[in-house]
TIMIZA-868200 format. One record per residue (C-alpha): residue in three letters; x, y, z. Coordinates in steps of 0.25 Angstrom, whole numbers, padded with zeros to 4 digits, always signed. Layout:
BEGIN
AlaXYZ
...
//
This chain:
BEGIN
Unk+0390+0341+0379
Unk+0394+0341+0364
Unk+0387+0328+0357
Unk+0395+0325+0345
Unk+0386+0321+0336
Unk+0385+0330+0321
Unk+0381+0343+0320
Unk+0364+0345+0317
Unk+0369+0347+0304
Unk+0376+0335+0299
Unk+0367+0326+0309
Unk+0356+0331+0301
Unk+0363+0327+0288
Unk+0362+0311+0294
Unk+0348+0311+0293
Unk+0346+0320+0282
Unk+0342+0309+0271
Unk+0331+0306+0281
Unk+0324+0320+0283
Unk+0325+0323+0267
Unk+0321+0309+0262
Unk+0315+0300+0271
Unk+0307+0308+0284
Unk+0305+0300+0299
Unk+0291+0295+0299
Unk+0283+0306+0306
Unk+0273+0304+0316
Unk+0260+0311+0314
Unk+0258+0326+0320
Unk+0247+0325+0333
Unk+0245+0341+0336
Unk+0239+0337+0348
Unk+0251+0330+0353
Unk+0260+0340+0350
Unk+0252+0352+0356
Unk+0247+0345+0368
Unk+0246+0355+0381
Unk+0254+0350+0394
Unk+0268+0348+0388
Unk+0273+0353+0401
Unk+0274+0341+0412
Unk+0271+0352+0422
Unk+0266+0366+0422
Unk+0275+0373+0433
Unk+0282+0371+0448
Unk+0287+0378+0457
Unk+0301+0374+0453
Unk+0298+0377+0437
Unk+0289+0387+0431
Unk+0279+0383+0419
Unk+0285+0397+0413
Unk+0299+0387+0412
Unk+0307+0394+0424
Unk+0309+0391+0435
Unk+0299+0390+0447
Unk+0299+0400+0459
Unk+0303+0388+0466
Unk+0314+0382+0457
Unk+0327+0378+0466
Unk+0338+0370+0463
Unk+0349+0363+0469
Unk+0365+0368+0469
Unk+0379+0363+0469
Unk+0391+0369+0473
Unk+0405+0362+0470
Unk+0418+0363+0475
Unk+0427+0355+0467
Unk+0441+0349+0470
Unk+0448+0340+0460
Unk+0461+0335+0457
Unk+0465+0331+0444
Unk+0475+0319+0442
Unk+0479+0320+0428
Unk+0486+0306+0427
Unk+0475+0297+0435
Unk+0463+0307+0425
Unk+0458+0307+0440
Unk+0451+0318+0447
Unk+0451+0319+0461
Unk+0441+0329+0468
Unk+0432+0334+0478
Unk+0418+0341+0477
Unk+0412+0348+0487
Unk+0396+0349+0483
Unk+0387+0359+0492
Unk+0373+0356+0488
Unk+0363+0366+0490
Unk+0348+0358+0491
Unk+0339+0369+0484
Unk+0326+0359+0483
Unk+0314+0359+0492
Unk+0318+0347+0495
Unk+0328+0339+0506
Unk+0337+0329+0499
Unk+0340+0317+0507
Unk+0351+0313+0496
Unk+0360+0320+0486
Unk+0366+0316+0472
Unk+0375+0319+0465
Unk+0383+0314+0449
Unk+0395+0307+0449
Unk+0397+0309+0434
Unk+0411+0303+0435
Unk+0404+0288+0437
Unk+0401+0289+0423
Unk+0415+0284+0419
Unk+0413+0272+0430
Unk+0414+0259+0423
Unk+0400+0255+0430
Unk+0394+0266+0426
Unk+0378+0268+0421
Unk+0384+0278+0410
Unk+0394+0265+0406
Unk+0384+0256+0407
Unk+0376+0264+0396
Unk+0387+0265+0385
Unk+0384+0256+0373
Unk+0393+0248+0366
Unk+0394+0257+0355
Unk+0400+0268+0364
Unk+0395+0282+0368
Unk+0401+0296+0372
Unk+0400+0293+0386
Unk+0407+0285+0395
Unk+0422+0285+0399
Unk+0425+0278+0387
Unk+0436+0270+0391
Unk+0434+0256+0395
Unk+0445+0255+0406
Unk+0440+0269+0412
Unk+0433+0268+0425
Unk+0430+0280+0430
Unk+0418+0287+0441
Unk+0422+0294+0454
Unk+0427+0288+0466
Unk+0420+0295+0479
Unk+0430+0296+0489
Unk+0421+0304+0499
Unk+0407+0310+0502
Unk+0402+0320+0513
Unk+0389+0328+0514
Unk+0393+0341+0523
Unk+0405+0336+0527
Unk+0401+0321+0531
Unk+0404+0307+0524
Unk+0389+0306+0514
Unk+0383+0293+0511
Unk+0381+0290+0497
Unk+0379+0283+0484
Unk+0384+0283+0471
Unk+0377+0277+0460
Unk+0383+0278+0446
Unk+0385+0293+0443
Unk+0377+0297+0457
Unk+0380+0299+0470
Unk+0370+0300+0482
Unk+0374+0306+0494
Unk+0363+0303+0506
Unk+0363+0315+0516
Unk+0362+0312+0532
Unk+0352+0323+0532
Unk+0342+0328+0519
Unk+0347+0342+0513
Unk+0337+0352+0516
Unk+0330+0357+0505
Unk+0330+0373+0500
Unk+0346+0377+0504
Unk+0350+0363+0511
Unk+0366+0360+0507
Unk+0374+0348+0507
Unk+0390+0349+0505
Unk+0395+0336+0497
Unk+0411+0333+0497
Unk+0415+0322+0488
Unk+0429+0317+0486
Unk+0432+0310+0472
Unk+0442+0306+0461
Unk+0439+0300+0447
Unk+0447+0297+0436
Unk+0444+0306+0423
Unk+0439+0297+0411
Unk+0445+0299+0398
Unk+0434+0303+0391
Unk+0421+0307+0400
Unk+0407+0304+0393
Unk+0414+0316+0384
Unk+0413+0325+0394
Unk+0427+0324+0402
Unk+0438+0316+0400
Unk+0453+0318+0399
Unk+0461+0324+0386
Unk+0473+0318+0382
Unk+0481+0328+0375
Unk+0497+0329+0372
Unk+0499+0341+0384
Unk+0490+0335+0393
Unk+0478+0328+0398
Unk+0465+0338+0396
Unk+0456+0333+0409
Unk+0440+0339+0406
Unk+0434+0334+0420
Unk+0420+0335+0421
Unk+0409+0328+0431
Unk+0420+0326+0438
Unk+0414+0330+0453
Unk+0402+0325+0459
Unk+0390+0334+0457
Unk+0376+0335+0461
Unk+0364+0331+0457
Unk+0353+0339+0453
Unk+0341+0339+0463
Unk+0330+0346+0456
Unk+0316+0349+0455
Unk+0312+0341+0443
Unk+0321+0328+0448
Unk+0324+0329+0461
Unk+0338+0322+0460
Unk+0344+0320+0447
Unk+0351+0309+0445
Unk+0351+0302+0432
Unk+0365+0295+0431
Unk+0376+0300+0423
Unk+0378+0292+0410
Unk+0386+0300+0402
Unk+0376+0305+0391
Unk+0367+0314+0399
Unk+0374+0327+0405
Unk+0372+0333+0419
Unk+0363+0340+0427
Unk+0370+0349+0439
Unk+0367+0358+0449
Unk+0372+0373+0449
Unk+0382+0378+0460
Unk+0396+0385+0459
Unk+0408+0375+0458
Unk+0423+0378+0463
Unk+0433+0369+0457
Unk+0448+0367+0462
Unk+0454+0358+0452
Unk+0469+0352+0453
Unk+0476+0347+0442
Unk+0491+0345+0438
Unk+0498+0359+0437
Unk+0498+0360+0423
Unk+0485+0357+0419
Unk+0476+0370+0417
Unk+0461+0370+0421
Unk+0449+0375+0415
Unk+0435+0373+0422
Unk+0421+0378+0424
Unk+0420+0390+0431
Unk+0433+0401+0434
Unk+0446+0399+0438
Unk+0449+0403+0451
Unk+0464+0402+0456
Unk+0470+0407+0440
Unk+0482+0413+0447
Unk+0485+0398+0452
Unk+0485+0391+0440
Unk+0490+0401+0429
Unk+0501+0409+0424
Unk+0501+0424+0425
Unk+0503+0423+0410
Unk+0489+0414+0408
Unk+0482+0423+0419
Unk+0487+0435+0410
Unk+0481+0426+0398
Unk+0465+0425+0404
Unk+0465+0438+0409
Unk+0468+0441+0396
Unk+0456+0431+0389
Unk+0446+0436+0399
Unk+0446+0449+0390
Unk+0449+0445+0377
Unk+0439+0440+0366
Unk+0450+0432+0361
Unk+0455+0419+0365
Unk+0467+0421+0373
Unk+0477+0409+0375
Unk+0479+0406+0391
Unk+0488+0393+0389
Unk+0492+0393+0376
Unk+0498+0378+0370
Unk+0515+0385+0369
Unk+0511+0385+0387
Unk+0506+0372+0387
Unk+0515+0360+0394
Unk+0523+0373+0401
Unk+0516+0371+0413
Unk+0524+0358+0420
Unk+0522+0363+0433
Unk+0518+0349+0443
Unk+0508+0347+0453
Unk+0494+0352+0454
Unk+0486+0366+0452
Unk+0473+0367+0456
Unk+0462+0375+0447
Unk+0450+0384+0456
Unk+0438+0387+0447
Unk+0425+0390+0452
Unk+0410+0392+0442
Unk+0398+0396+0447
Unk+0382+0391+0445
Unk+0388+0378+0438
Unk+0382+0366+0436
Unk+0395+0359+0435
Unk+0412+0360+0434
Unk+0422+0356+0424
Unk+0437+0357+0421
Unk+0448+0353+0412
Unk+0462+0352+0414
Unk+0476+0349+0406
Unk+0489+0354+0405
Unk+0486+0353+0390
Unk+0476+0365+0389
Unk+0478+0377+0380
Unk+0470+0387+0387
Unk+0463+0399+0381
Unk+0451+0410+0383
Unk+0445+0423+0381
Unk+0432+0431+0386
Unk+0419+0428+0384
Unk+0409+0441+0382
Unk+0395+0437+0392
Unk+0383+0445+0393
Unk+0383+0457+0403
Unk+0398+0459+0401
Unk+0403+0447+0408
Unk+0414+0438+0403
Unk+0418+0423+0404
Unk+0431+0417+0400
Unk+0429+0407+0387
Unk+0443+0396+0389
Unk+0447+0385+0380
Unk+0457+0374+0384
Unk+0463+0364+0375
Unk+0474+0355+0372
Unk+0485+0359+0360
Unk+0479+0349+0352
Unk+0464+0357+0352
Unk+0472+0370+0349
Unk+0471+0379+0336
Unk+0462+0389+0330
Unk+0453+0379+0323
Unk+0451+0371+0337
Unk+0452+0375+0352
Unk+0458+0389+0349
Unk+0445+0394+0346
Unk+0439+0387+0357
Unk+0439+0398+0366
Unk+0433+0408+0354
Unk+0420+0395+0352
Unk+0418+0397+0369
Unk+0418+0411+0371
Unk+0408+0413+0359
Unk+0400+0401+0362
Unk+0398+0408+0377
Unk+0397+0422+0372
Unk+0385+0417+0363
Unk+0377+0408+0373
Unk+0378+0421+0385
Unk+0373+0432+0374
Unk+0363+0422+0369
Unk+0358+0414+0380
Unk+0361+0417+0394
Unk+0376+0422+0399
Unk+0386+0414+0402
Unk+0389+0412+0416
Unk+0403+0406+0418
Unk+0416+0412+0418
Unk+0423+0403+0411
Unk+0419+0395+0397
Unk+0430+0384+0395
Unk+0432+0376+0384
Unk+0442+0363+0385
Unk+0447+0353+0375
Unk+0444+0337+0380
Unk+0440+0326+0374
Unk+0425+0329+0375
Unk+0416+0331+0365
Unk+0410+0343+0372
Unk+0405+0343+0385
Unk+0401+0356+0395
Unk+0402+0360+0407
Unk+0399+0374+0415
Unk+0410+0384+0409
Unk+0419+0373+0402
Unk+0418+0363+0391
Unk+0425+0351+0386
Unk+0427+0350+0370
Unk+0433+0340+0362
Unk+0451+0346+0361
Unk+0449+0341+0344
Unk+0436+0350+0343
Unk+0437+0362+0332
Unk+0431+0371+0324
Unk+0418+0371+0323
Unk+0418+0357+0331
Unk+0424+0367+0344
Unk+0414+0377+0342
Unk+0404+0367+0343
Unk+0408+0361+0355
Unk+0411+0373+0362
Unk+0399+0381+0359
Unk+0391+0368+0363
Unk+0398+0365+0375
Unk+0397+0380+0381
Unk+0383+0381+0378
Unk+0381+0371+0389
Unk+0384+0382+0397
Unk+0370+0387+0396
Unk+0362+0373+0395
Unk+0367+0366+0403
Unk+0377+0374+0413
Unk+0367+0388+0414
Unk+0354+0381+0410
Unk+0355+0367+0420
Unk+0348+0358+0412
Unk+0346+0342+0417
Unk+0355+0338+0406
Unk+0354+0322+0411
Unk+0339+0322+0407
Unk+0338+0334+0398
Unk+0351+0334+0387
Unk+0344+0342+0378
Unk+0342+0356+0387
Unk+0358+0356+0386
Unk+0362+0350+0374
Unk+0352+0354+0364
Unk+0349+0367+0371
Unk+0365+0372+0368
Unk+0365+0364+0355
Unk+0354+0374+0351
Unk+0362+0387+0356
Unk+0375+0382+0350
Unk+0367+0383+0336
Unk+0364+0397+0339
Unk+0379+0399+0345
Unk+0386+0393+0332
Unk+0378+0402+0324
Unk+0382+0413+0331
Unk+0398+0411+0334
Unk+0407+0416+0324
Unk+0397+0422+0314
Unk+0393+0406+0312
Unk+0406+0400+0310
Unk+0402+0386+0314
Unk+0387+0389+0312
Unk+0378+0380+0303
Unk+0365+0381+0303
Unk+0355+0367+0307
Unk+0345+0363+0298
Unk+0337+0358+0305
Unk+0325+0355+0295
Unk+0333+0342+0290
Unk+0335+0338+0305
Unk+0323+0332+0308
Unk+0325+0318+0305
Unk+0338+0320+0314
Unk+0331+0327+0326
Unk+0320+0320+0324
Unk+0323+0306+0323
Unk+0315+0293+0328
Unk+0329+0289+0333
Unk+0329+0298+0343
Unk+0324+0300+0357
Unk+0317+0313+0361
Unk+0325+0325+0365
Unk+0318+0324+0381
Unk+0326+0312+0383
Unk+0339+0311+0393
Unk+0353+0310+0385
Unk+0353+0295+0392
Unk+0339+0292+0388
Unk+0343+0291+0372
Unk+0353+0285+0363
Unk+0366+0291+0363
Unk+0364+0295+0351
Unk+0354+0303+0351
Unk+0359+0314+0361
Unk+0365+0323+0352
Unk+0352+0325+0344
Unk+0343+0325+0356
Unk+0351+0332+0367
Unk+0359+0341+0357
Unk+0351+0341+0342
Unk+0338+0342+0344
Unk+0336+0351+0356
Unk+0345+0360+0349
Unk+0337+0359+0336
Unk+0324+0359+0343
Unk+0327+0374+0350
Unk+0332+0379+0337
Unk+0319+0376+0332
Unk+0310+0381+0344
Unk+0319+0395+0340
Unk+0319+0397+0325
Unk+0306+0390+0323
Unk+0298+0390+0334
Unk+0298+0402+0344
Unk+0309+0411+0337
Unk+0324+0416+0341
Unk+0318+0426+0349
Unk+0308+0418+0357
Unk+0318+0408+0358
Unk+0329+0414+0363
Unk+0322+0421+0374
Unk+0315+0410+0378
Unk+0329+0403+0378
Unk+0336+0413+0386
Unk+0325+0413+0397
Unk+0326+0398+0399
Unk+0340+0398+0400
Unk+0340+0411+0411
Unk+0329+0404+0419
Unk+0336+0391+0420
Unk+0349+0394+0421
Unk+0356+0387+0431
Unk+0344+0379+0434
Unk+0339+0366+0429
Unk+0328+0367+0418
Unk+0319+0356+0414
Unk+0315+0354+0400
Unk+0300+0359+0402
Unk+0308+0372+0409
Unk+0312+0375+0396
Unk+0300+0371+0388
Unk+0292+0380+0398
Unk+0302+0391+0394
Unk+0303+0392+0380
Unk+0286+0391+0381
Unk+0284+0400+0391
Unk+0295+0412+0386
Unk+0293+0411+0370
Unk+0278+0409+0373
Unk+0276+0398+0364
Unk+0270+0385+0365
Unk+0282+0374+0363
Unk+0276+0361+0370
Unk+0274+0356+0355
Unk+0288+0357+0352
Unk+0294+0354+0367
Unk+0285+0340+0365
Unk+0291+0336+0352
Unk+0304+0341+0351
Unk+0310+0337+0366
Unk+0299+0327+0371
Unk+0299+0319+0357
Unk+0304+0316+0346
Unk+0292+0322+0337
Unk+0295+0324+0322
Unk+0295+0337+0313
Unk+0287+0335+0300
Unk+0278+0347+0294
Unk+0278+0347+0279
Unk+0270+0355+0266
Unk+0258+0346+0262
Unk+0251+0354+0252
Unk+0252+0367+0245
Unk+0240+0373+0237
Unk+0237+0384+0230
Unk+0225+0391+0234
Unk+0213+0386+0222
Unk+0227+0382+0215
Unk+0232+0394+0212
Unk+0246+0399+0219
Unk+0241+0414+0219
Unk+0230+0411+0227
Unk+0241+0407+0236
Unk+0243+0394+0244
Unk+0239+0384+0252
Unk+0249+0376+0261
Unk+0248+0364+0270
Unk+0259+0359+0279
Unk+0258+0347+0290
Unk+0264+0345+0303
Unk+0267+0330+0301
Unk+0277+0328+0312
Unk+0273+0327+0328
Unk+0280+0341+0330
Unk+0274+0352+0325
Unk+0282+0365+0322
Unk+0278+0379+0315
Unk+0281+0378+0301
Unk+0289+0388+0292
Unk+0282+0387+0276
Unk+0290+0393+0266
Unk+0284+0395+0253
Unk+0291+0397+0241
Unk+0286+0404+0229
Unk+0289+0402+0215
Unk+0294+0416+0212
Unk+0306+0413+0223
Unk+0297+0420+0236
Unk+0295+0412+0247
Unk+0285+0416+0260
Unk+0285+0409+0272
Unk+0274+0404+0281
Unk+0275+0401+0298
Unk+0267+0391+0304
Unk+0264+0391+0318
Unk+0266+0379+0326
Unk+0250+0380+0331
Unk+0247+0377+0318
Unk+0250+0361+0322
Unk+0242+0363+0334
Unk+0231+0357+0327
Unk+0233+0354+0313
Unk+0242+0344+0306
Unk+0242+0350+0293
Unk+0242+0366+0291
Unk+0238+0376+0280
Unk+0241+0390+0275
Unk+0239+0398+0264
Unk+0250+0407+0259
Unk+0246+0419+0251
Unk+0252+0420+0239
Unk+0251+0420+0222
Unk+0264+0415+0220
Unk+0265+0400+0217
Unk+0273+0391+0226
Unk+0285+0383+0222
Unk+0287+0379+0239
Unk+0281+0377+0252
Unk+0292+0373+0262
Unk+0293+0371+0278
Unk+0304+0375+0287
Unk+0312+0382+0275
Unk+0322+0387+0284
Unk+0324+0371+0289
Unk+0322+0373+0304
Unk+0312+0362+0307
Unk+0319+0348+0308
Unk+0307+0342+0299
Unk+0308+0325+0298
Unk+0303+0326+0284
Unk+0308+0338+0275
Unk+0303+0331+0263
Unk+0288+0337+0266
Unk+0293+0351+0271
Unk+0291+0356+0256
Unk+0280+0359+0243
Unk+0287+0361+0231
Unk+0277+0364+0219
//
């Protein structure tokens, strides 16, 4: 999801006055708190290694989907059927299932309503006269009528007979309608546009919860700021809408000769090998199309954790290839209304997908759908497995923002199955830190500027936030886009340009994601990770950065010149004021224009507060300065620097 809060950037320039003239008060460096030995709350199961893959005993539980729905465009109401075949991978029976009812949200008694303040928030319908939620027309386990209980956004279903564990299978059908809210919790809603409704539907079936090792039965109530947390299965889709609306979906189109034109056929046949964006529907077609009644759309994606579509009659449609590792090729498609059209906007929207995709597969881990669809709505940005919802008036640099961070969901958390109602920060920050490395890289640096992340620390670092290990519905609303989005992302450019290196990194990175992709990581799965692949001890960093809210404060305290003379070199002492230590980068500064630089391990504040070095040199100093190249998000920058 896209949190529309300012760039690191300009956020950082709010509370620049703060972290040039006035520094937070810093709590006092304990080095034994910092280093202390079982960070880890356990050492190893059968179900998760201590190395941080899984165990040789890990299982977990599937979902498959097949989807029928019905749109009716002058009600906004859905109509549908979802047949659920749940595959009970645990050692252990269930006597129960559950499942989320994301639609009940948007019911006027909801706990999600209940929680909106007076001052407003993104989510919620936003539309005092909307009452929404499903209406469950019908229940059956295997064919029979099911007992069960809905509570808020969950539904129980009690089974006549426990599913047996390791392979036992339950078939869920469930019959329901419900009426599409305007504007969803900015993640659905419906479009109003002069050629046509744009419908972006999404939580729109019932889907299950996930029964886990960790848990057992997740369950946490759906209250709009907190995302999802799915089971993988493969999802077929037969969607009806009025016959000329077009579809786009997660997944691939099955039945094209059904609902296109020989000319538009002729048209993706023709983006499917071309590097350039190819016009399927261009806008001289739209409002062509009058014929009446209904078509249905038949899509089908694999290993998914979830399903999404848009439709309109409205839509300009366009596409080209995507390029994927080993020589395979996905389809990178755009839809949007004539209002979103034009170079500076959504006409290069298909350009910001297929090189946001290409990027994320050659760096990270390839991607694995063969589709990647961008639609125009009135969301912000929200994803979802092989689509995305961007806002139709995004452009520019705005556009390539969104869609760059809304398809590197893709990897965390479509391929990489985070728990992203308790864990925000394994999603959001994880693919705000890739998008940083993505900008950078797309279109030699177009839209690229560089953080600074030395004059963030007042920002990141503020008393006025909650930790980062803190659930999206545990913290002020206010606080998500620095602690699920900022932070994290800030604190993994750290660990990689000034911790471990791009290099240890990256591999360290990569193995995580191919281990857990399409399985459910915990935090400590990726601590374990990072530790156990780079070879470094991280607890220190883990403990401060994620688990709290620990300040960054190390500055210059003295510099003397051996028996007081500069050519018998120098002696210099820095401190390690803040609770979290870091390794240190000392440039010095000579008078004669040369400058040498000096790297101080992290062990160094194992056991010492204060540390210091002689440099070798008959030069005499004019500076001593840490962190030159301003990487470090230090709360007090005033002490960072000697000057003679």
């Amino acid at each position: 999801m896209n949190y529309k809060l300012p760039t690191l950037v300009s956020a950082v320039t709010v509370f620049l006055f703060w972290g040039t003239v006035q520094a937070q008060e810093t709590p006092k460096y304990d080095y034994v708190e910092a280093f202390k030995p079982f960070f880890y709350p356990q050492t190893g199961t059968e179900t998760r290694s201590a190395s941080g893959q899984p165990g040789h005993a890990y299982w977990q539980n599937s979902a498959d989907y097949k989807l029928d729905a019905s749109l009716n465009e002058d009600k906004k109401e859905i109509t549908g059927t979802a047949e659920i075949t749940y595959t009970n991978n645990s050692p252990d029976k269930l006597g129960f299932l559950w499942l989320q009812l994301d639609q009940n949200l948007f019911a006027k008694d909801s706990r999600g309503n209940a929680v909106v303040p007076l001052s407003g928030s993104r989510n919620g319908a936003h539309g005092e006269m909307f009452s929404g939620g499903y209406t469950i027309k019908s229940v059956k386990i295997d064919g029979k009528v099911a007992k069960y209980t809905i509570t808020d956004t969950r539904m129980q279903i009690d089974l006549s007979k426990e599913l047996k564990a390791k392979g036992g299978i339950a078939k869920i059908t469930i019959d329901y309608s419900f009426v599409s809210p305007e504007y969803g919790s900015d993640r659905m809603g419906v479009q109003e546009t002069k050629n046509g409704r744009i419908f972006t539907i999404a939580q729109w079936y019932p889907r299950m919860c996930v029964y886990d090792d960790v848990m057992g039965w997740n369950t946490l109530p759906y209250l709009g700021a907190s995302e999802f947390y799915l089971e993988y299965g493969n999802i077929t889709a037969n969607i009806t809408v009025p016959s000329s609306h077009y579809v786009v979906a997660s997944g691939e189109l099955l039945n094209e000769k059904e609902v296109y034109t020989k000319e538009e056929i002729s048209r993706w046949n023709q983006a499917r090998n071309s590097d350039k964006t190819v016009m399927i529907r261009p806008e001289s077609e739209i409002g062509k199309n009058k014929a009446s009644g209904t078509k249905t759309w038949k899509f089908k994606i694999l290993q998914a954790r979830d399903f999404a579509w848009a439709s309109s009659s409205g839509f300009i449609v366009d596409a080209a290839k995507i390029n994927l590792p080993d020589g395979k090729k996905s389809l990178a498609i755009s839809a949007y209304p004539v209002e979103s059209a034009g170079d500076q906007a959504w006409g290069r929207s298909t350009e910001y997908t297929k090189a946001a995709i290409e990027h994320y597969s050659d760096k990270w881990y390839g991607y694995t759908y063969p589709a990647a669809t961008n639609v125009a709505g009135n969301e912000g940005g929200m994803e979802y497995p092989g689509i995305v919802f961007c806002h139709m008036n995004s452009k520019g640099e705005d556009l390539w923002g969104v869609t760059d961070h809304e398809f590197g969901h893709n990897w965390f958390p479509m391929i990489v199955g985070s728990n992203e109602r308790l864990f925000a920060w394994m999603d959001e920050g994880f693919n705000t830190f890739i998008n940083g490395l993505s900008t950078e890289a797309f279109n030699k640096g177009e839209y690229y500027r560089k953080q600074n992340l030395g004059q963030a620390g007042n920002f990141l670092l503020s008393d006025n936030f909650e930790p980062v290990m803190v659930g999206p519905d545990n913290m002020k609303e206010t606080s998500i886009g620095a602690l699920a989005y900022f932070k994290p992302g800030a604190g993994l450019s750290i660990l990689r340009e000034s911790i471990l290196g791009p290099e240890k990194f990256d591999k360290a990175f990569r193995i995580y994601i191919d281990r857990w992709a399409f399985k459910h990581p915990t935090p400590w799965d990726f601590f374990h990770t990072m530790e156990n692949v780079s070879g470094e001890e991280l607890n220190w960093f883990w403990r401060g950065w994620f688990m709290n809210k620990w300040k960054i404060d190390q500055a210059v305290k003295t510099v003397k010149y051996v028996n007081g003379d500069f050519k018998n070199g120098a002696q210099i002492t820095i401190e390690n004021i803040g609770q979290l230590p870091m390794p240190t980068i000392v440039q010095i500064k000579f008078k004669d224009g040369t400058t040498k630089t000096v790297k101080i391990p992290v062990e160094v504040w194992k056991r010492n507060k204060e540390w210091t070095f002689k440099t070798d040199s008959n030069k005499e100093i004019n500076e001593v300065k840490l962190d030159p190249d301003s990487m470090i998000p230090d709360v007090n920058m005033l002490n960072n620097s000697w000057t003679k």
